[in-house]
C-alpha positions, -999 to +999 in steps of 0.1 A: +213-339+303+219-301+302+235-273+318+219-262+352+229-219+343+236-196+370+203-171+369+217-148+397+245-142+425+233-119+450+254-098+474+241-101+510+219-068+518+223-050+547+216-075+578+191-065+605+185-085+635+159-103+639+150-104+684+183-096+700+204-127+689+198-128+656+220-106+630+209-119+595+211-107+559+177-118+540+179-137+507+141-153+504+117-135+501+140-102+488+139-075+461+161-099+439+132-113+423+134-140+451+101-136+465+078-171+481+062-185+448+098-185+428+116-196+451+089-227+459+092-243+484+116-224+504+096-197+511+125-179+537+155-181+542+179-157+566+214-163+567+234-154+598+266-145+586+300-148+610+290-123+640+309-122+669+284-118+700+300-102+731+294-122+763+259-120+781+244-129+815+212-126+795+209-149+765+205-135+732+175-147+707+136-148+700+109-146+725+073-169+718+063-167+686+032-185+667+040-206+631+015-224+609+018-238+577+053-249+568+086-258+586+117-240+602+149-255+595+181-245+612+219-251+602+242-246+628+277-236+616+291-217+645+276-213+681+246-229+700+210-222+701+188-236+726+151-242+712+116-251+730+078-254+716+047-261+728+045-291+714+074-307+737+100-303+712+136-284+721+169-290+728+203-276+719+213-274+687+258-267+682+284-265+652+269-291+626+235-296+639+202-294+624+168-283+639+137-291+617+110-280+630+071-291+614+052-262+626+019-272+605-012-270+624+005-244+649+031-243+673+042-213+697+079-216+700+115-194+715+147-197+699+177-183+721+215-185+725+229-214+747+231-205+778+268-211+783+274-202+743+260-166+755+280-163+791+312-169+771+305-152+737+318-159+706+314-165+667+278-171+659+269-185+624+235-201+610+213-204+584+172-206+589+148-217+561+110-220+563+103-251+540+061-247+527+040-274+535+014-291+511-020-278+509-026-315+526-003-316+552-002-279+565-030-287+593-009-320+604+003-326+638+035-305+647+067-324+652+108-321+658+137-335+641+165-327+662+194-339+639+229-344+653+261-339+633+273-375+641+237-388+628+241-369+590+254-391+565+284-380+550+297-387+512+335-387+507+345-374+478+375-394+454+410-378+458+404-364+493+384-336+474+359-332+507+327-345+518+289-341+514+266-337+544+232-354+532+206-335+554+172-345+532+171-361+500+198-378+483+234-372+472+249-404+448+224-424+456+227-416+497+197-405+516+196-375+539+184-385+576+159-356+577+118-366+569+107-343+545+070-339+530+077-328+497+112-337+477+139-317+489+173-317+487+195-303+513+230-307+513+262-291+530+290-296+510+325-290+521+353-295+496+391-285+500+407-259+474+409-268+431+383-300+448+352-303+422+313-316+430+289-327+408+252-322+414+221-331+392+183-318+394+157-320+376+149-286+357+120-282+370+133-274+409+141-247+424+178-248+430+199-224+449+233-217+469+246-208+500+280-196+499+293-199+537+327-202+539+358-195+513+347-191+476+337-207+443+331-212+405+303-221+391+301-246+358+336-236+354+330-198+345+312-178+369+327-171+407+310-164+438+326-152+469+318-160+506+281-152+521+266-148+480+233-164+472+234-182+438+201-189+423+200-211+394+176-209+360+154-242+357+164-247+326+190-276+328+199-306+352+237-305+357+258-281+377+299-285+394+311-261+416+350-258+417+360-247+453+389-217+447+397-223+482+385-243+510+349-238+508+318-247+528+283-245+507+248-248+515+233-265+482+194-265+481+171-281+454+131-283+460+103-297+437+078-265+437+047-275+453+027-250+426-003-240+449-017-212+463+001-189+489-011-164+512+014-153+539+013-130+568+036-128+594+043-163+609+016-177+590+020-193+556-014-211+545-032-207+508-062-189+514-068-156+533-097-170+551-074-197+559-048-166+574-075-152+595-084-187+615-048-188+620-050-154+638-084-166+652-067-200+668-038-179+684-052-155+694-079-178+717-049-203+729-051-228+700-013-231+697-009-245+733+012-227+759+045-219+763+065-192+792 
């Protein structure tokens, strides 16, 4: 077994907000050479670094919006969103939590702060990936995973070294608790200062790094600080990250699904004529209703 090398650590650009309750800093698709197809199959992913949102009567967030083709996933680090869909999924999603949303055939859906989270204010921290969907599956029924802290697995690590959140696929032989269509690894790993984790993947995935809280070093030479992107070559199976203090990291590793993509918007299918029935379904009501 190899190396895993570090390809990139990118600087978060300049955020923008995406609705009103949203203040993100985009990492996939970007100008760092992360666009959909390398990065396959996380084909977005905004990070919501610590923002501190004054108090509102009015909450905060996304109004209806059409998806098709793929999945949102939400990790909650700090503050509450409150979610609903036309297909009858929603709920309230706080600190720890994961919302995993299967858009596929088309969903209209609102994502907005908690309603008390937005009277009182506060620290508001989260990360959103869109997750591609199989040429099969993307016309599949919709569906919701609403995934509790208390219902993630947790690994502890030897020596008090921290733990590892398994949110889909496997860490030391653990499963994750989230249904994925494709292999996927999702992990949040949380390890106390000099504390060292081990992770494996085969070369051929797409592997990447979150950097949330504290900061890093990676394979024991190369250091990332708090809200960096690491993106590593698929040229190796093995990486460790060293936490150089307490540290928080969102550790992603996906089997490329290798097919056609054609995106617009909130649609991500493989064909353009595929994109324009997409348009064509929303646009006469296909995606259900939602206020």
């Amino acid at each position: 077994m190899s190396t895993k090398k570090v390809e990139l650590i990118v600087s978060p650009a300049t955020p923008h907000f995406v609705g009103d309750g949203f203040r993100v800093h985009n990492f996939i698709p970007s100008k760092f050479r992360l666009d959909m197809k390398r990065m396959d199959p996380f084909i977005m992913l905004d990070y919501n670094s610590k923002y501190d949102f004054p108090a509102s009567e009015n909450p905060k967030g996304v109004g209806v919006h059409p998806h098709r083709g793929f999945e949102t996933v939400t990790v909650a680090y700090q503050g509450k969103i409150a979610h609903h869909d036309s297909n009858g999924g929603g709920g309230i999603i706080g600190e720890g939590d994961v919302q995993w949303m299967t858009a596929a055939s088309g969903v209209l859906h609102k994502e907005y702060h908690e309603e008390n989270f937005s009277k009182n204010g506060g620290v508001f921290q989260m990360v959103q990936l869109w997750i591609n969907l199989p040429a099969k599956d993307k016309m599949s029924a919709p569906k919701y995973q609403a995934i509790k802290n208390d219902k993630i697995t947790k690994v502890q690590l030897a020596n008090n070294a921290g733990e590892v959140e398994v949110i889909a696929g496997e860490y030391k032989n653990v499963k994750g608790i989230a249904s994925t269509f494709s292999p996927i690894h999702m992990l949040n790993v949380k390890l106390n200062k000099g504390a060292v984790a081990n992770f494996s993947y085969p070369k051929e995935y797409n592997t990447a790094i979150v950097i949330i809280e504290g900061g890093i070093k990676i394979n024991n030479n190369e250091n990332a600080p708090t809200d960096h992107f690491v993106l590593f070559e698929n040229d190796g199976e093995n990486f460790k990250i060293e936490a150089n203090e307490d540290a928080v990291v969102l550790v992603l590793g996906g089997k490329p699904l290798n097919e056609p993509i054609a995106a617009r918007g909130p649609f991500v299918m493989n064909t353009q004529k595929e994109l324009v029935q997409a348009f064509d379904d929303f646009n006469n009501g296909k995606f259900g209703y939602l206020e």
